[in-house]
C-alpha positions as CSV (number, residue, x, y, z in Angstrom):
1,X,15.7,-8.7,7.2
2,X,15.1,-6.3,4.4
3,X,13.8,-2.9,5.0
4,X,12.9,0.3,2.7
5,X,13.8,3.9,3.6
6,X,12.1,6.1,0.7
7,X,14.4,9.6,0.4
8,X,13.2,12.4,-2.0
9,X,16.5,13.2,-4.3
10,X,17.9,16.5,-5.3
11,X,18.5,15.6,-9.5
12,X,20.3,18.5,-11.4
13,X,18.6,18.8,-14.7
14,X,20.4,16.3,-16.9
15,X,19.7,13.9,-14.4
16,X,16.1,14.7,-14.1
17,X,16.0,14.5,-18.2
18,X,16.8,11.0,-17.8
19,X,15.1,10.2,-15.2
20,X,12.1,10.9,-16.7
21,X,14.0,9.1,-20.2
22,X,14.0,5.8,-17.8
23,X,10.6,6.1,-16.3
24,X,9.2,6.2,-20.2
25,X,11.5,3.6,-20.7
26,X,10.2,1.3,-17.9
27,X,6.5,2.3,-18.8
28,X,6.8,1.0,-22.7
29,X,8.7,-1.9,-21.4
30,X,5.6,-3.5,-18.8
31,X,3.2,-2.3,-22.1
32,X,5.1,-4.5,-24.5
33,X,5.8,-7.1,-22.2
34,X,1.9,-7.4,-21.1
35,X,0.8,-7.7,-24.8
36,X,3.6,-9.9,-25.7
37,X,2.3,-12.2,-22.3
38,X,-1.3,-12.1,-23.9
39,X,-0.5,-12.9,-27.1
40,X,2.1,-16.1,-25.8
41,X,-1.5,-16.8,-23.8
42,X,-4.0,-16.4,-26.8
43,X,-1.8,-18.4,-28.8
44,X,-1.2,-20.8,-26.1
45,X,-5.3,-21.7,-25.9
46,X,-5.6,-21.9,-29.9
47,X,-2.9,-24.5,-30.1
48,X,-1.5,-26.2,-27.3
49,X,0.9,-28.3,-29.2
50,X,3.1,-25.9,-30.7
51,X,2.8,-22.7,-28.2
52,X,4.3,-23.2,-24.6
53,X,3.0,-21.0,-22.4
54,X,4.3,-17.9,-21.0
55,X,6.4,-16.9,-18.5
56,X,9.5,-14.9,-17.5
57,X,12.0,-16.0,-19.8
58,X,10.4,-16.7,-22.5
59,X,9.2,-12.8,-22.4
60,X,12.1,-11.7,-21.9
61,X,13.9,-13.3,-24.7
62,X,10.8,-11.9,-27.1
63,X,11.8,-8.4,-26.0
64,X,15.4,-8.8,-26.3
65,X,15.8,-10.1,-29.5
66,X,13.4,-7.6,-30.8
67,X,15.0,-4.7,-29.1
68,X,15.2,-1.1,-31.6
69,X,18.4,0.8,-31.5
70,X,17.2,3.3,-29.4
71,X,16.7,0.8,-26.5
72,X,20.2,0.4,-26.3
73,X,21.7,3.6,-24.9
74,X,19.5,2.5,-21.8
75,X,19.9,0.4,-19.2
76,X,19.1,-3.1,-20.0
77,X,18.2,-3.7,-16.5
78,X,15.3,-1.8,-16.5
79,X,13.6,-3.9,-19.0
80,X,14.9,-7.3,-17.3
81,X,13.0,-6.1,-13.9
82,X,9.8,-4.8,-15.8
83,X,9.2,-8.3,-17.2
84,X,10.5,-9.7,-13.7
85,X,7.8,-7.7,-11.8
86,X,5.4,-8.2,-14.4
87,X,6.2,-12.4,-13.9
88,X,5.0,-11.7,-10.1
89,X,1.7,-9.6,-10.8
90,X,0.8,-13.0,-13.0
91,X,1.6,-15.4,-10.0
92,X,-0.5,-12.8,-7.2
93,X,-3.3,-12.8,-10.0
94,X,-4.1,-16.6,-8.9
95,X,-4.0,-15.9,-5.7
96,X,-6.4,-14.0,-4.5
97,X,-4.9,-13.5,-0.5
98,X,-2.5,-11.6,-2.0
99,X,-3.1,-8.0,-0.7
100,X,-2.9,-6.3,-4.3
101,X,-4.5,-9.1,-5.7
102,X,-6.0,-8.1,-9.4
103,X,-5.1,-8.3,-12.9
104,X,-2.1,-6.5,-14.6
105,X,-2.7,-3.8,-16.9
106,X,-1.3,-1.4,-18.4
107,X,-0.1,2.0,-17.6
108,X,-0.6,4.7,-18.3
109,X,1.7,8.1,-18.9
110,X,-0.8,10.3,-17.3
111,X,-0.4,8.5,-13.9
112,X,0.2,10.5,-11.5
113,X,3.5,8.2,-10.3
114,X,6.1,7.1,-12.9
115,X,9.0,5.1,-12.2
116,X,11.4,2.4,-12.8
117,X,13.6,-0.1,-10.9
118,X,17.6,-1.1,-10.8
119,X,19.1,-3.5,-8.6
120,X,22.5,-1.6,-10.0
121,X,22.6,1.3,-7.4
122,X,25.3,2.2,-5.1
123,X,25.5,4.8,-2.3
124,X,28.6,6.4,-2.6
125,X,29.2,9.3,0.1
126,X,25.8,9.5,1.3
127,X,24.8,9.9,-2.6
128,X,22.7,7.4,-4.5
129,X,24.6,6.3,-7.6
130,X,22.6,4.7,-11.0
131,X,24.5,3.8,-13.9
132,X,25.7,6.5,-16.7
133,X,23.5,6.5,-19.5
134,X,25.3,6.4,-22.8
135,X,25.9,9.3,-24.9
136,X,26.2,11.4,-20.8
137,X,29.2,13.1,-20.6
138,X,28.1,14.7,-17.3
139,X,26.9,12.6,-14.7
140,X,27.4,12.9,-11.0
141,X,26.0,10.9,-8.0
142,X,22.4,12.4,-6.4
143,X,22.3,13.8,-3.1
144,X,19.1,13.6,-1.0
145,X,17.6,15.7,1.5
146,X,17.9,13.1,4.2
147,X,20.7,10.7,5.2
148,X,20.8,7.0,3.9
149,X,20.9,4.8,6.2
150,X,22.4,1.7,4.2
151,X,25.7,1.1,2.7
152,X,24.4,-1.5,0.2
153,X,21.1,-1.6,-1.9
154,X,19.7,-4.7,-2.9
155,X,16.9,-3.0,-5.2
156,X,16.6,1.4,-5.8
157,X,12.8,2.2,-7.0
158,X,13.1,5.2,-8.7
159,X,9.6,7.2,-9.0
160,X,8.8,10.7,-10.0
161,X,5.2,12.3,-8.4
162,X,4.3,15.4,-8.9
163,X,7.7,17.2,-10.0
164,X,9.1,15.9,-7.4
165,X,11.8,12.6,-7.3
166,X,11.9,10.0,-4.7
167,X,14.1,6.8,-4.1
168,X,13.1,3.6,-2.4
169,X,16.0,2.1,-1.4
170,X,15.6,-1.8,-0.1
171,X,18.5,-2.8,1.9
172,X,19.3,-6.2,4.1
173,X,19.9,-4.9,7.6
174,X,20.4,-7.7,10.4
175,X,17.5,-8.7,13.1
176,X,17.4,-6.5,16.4
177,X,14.9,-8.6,19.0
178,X,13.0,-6.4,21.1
179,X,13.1,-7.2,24.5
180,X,10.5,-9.3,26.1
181,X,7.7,-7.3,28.3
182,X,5.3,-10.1,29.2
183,X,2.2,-7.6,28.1
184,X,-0.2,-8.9,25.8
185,X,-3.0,-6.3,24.1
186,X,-5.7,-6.8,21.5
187,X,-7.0,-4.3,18.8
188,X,-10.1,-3.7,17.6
189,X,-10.5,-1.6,14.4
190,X,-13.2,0.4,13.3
191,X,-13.8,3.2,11.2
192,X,-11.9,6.5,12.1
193,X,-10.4,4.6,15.4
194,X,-8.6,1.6,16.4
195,X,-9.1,0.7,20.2
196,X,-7.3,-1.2,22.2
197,X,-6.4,-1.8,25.9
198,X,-4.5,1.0,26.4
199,X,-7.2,3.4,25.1
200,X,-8.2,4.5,21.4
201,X,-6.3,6.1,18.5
202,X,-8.0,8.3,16.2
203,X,-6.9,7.7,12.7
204,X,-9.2,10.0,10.8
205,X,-7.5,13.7,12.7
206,X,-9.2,17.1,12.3
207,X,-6.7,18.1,10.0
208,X,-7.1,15.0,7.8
209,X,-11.0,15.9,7.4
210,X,-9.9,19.6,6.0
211,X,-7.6,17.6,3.4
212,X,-10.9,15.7,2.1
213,X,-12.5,18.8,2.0
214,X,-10.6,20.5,0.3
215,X,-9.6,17.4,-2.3
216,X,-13.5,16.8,-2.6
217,X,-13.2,20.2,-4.2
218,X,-10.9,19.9,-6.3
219,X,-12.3,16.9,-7.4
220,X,-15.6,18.9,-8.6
221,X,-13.5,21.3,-10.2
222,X,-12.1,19.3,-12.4
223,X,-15.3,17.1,-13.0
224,X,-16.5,20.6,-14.3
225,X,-14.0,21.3,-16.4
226,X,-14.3,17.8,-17.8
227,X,-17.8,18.4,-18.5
228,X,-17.2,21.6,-20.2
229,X,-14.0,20.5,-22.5
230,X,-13.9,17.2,-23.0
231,X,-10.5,16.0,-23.8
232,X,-9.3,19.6,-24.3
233,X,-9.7,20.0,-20.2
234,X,-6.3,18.1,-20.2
235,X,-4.7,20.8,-22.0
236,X,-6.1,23.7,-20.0
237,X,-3.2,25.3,-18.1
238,X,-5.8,26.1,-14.8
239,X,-6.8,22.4,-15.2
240,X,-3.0,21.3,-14.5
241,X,-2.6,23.5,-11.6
242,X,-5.9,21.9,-9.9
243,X,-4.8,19.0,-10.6
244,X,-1.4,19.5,-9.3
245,X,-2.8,21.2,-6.1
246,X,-5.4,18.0,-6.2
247,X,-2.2,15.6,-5.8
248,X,-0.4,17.3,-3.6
249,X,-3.3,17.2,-0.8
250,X,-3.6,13.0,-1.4
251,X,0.2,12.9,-0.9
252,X,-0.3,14.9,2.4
253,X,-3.0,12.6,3.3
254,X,-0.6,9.9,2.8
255,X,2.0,11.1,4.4
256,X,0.3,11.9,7.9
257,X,-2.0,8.6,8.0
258,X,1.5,6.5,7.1
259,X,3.6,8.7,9.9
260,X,0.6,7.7,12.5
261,X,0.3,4.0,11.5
262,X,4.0,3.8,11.8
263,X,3.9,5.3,15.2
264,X,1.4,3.4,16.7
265,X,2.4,-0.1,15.3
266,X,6.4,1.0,17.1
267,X,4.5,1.4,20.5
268,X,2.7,-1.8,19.8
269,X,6.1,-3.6,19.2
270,X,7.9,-2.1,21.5
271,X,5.1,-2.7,24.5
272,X,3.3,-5.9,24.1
273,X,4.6,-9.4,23.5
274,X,1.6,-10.6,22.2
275,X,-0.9,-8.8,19.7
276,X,-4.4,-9.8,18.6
277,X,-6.0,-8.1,15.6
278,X,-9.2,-9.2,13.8
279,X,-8.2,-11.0,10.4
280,X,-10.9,-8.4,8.3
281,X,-12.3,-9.4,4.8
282,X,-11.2,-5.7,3.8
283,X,-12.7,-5.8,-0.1
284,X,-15.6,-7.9,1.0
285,X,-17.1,-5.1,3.4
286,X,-16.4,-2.5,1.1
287,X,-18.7,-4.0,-1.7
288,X,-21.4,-4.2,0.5
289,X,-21.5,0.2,0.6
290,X,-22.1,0.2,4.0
291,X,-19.1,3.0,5.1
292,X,-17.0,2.0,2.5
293,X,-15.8,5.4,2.1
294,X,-14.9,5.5,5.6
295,X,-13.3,1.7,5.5
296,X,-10.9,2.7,2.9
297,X,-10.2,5.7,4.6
298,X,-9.3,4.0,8.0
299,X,-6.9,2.0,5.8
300,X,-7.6,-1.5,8.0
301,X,-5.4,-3.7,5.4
302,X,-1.9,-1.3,5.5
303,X,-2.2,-1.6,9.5
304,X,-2.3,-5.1,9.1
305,X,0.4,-4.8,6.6
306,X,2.9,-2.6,8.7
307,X,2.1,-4.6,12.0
308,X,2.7,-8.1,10.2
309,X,6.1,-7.3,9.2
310,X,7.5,-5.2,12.7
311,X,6.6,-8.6,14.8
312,X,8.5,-10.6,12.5
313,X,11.1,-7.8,12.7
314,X,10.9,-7.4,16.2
315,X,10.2,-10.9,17.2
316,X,7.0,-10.5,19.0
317,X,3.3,-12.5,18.1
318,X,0.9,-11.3,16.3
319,X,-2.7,-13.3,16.7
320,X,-5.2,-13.2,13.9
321,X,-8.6,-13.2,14.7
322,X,-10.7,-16.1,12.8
323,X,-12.9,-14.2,10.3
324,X,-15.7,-15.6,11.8
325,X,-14.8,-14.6,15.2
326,X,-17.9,-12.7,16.9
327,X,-15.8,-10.3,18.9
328,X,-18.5,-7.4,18.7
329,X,-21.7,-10.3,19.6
330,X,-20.0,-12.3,22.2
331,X,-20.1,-11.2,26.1
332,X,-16.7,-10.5,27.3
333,X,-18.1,-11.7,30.3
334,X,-19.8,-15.5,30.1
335,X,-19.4,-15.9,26.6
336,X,-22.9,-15.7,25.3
337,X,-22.9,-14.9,21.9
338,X,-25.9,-12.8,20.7
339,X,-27.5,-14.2,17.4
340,X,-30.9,-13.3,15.5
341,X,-32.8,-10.3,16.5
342,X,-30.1,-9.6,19.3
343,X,-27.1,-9.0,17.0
344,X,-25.9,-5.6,17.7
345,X,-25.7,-3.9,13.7
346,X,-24.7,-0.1,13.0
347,X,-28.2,1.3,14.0
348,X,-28.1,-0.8,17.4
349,X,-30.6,-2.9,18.4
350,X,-34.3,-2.0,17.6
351,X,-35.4,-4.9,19.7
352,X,-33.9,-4.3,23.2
353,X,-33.4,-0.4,22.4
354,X,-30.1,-0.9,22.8
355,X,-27.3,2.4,20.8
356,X,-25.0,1.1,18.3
357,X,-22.2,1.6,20.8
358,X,-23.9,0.2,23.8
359,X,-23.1,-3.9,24.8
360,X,-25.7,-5.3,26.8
361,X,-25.4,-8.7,27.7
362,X,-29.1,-10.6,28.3
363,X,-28.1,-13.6,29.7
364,X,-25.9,-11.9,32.4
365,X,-26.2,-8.4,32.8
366,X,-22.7,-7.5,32.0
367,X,-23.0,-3.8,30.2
368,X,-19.9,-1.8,28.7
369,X,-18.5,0.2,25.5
370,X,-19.0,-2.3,22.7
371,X,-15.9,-1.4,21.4
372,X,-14.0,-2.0,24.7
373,X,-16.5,-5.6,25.0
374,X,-14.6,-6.7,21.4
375,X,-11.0,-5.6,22.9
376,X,-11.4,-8.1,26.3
377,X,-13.0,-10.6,22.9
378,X,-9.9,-10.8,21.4
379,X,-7.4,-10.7,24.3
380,X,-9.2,-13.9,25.2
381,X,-7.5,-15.2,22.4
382,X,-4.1,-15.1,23.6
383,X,-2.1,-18.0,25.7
């Protein structure tokens, strides 16, 4: 199975100076490569007799018989994988079940991440080693503050983010089966908390609500200084240091939300057999406005993401939910599913008097949590 261990580096400052060479280079490469795919298209739909149609290496050939002399002192693999990756983002733009489903475009050099990719890495020592750029006459292998864990990388993505330098190494490590605990659980996810039989899990902390706080303003600082300036806020020397200040509070946000998801997926693994989860139309509820703020922020697709891949990992079944599934209507208890003027919405119900938390069955009584009604829903699904 492949995994990814992402390790900040520790670059001297040659190293960073082409770093930062490589992550330009990478960026101009997935530019020219996009508007040489869109003219191949355009030209395609004019005349469909003598244009083919676009793909990967007929792309890549446009590029490398057009390359400048400049492109040569770097690495040619970096252009090979830009047209590679942008080959994929074509194929996920038909399909819309892909996760990061959308159109390519094109980036931008005041992103906030900039980076590039080499399957070409070693670790040598416990250091990561990328090919010498020509015209280096100095060039060592770069340490990182934490241990690698692989011997071999298939793929290294290299990315800088705010001054600082990270690798994401993606190595093929063998399949370790969990062992078998004959549990079975069922999780039902809302916004701010996931429940499920074992309890709830808060995944919207105290300390992650002082984060959005504060990064709501910074955000009106800079919308300010926007206001003001213009395009000269860009340039303002107080304007980089909020903004700096802005991305490192979104990175922290990042980093604690991915460190609980991780977490709680492991003990989900490692303690039930068999998992249920609804299967959630994530960007469908969020264009309806209703707590999409919140829905985003509760990140219900990465969870899905992270869990998907640890049971294939791990062995262990994961159960999706039908979309259609009335977990949060149906009775846990005789199965009557409420419809009509009984549906339980986000206000409750107005006709029975009924909280938005509350279940109240009216065909047999049965009251409890409606949260903890949805949990015993889904666990019905297992075998």
């Amino acid at each position: 199975m492949i995994k990814t261990q992402v390790a900040e580096l520790k670059p001297n400052k040659t190293m960073q100076r082409e770093l930062d060479r490589l992550c330009d280079y990478r960026r101009y490469c997935w530019n020219l490569a996009l508007a040489t795919w869109q003219d191949m298209y355009e030209a395609r739909t004019l005349d469909k007799d003598n244009n083919p149609s676009p793909n990967e290496r007929r792309v890549r050939d446009e590029l490398v018989n057009n390359k400048a002399d400049w492109q040569f002192a770097l690495s040619a693999r970096c252009l090979q994988l830009a047209v590679k990756d942008l080959s994929n983002a074509w194929k996920n733009f038909f399909d819309k079940a892909q996760p990061d489903w959308g159109k390519p475009h094109f980036k931008s050099k005041k992103a906030p991440r900039q980076g590039f990719k080499t399957d070409r890495a070693k670790v040598i020592n416990g250091k990561l080693r990328l090919d010498k750029p020509r015209g280096i006459k100095s060039w060592f292998d770069i340490p990182t503050y934490e241990a690698l864990k692989m011997e071999e990388v298939k793929i290294a993505s290299i990315f800088r983010e705010r001054g600082h330098y990270y690798a994401a190494l993606f190595y093929e490590e063998e399949a370790g089966l969990k062992a078998k605990t004959g549990k079975k659980t069922a999780i039902d996810v809302n916004v701010g908390h996931f429940n499920y039989t074992k309890g709830k899990i808060n995944v919207l902390p105290a300390k992650l609500q002082k984060l959005y706080k504060r990064i709501k303003h910074y955000q009106r600082i800079l919308a300010k200084k926007r206001r003001a300036n213009g395009k000269l806020a860009g340039r303002s020397n107080n304007y980089l240091q909020v903004r700096t200040k802005l991305q490192r509070d979104y990175r922290k946000v990042a980093d604690i939300q991915n460190d609980l998801l991780q977490k709680f997926t492991t003990e989900l693994v490692n303690n039930y057999d068999q998992i249920v989860i609804e299967n959630l139309n994530v960007k469908q509820m969020m264009m309806t406005h209703v707590a999409s703020k919140g829905m985003q922020r509760s990140l219900f697709g990465k969870f899905k993401q992270i869990l998907t891949y640890k049971c294939e990992w791990y062995g262990k079944k994961l159960i999706l939910a039908d979309k259609t599934y009335p977990s949060t209507q149906r009775c846990a208890n005789c199965g009557y599913v409420k419809n009509g003027a009984d549906k339980i919405t986000l206000q409750g119900n107005r006709k029975h008097g009924t909280k938005h938390n509350e279940y109240v069955c009216y065909e047999c009584g049965y009251s409890n949590d409606r949260d903890d009604n949805a949990v015993l829903n889904l666990l019905a699904l297992t075998k």
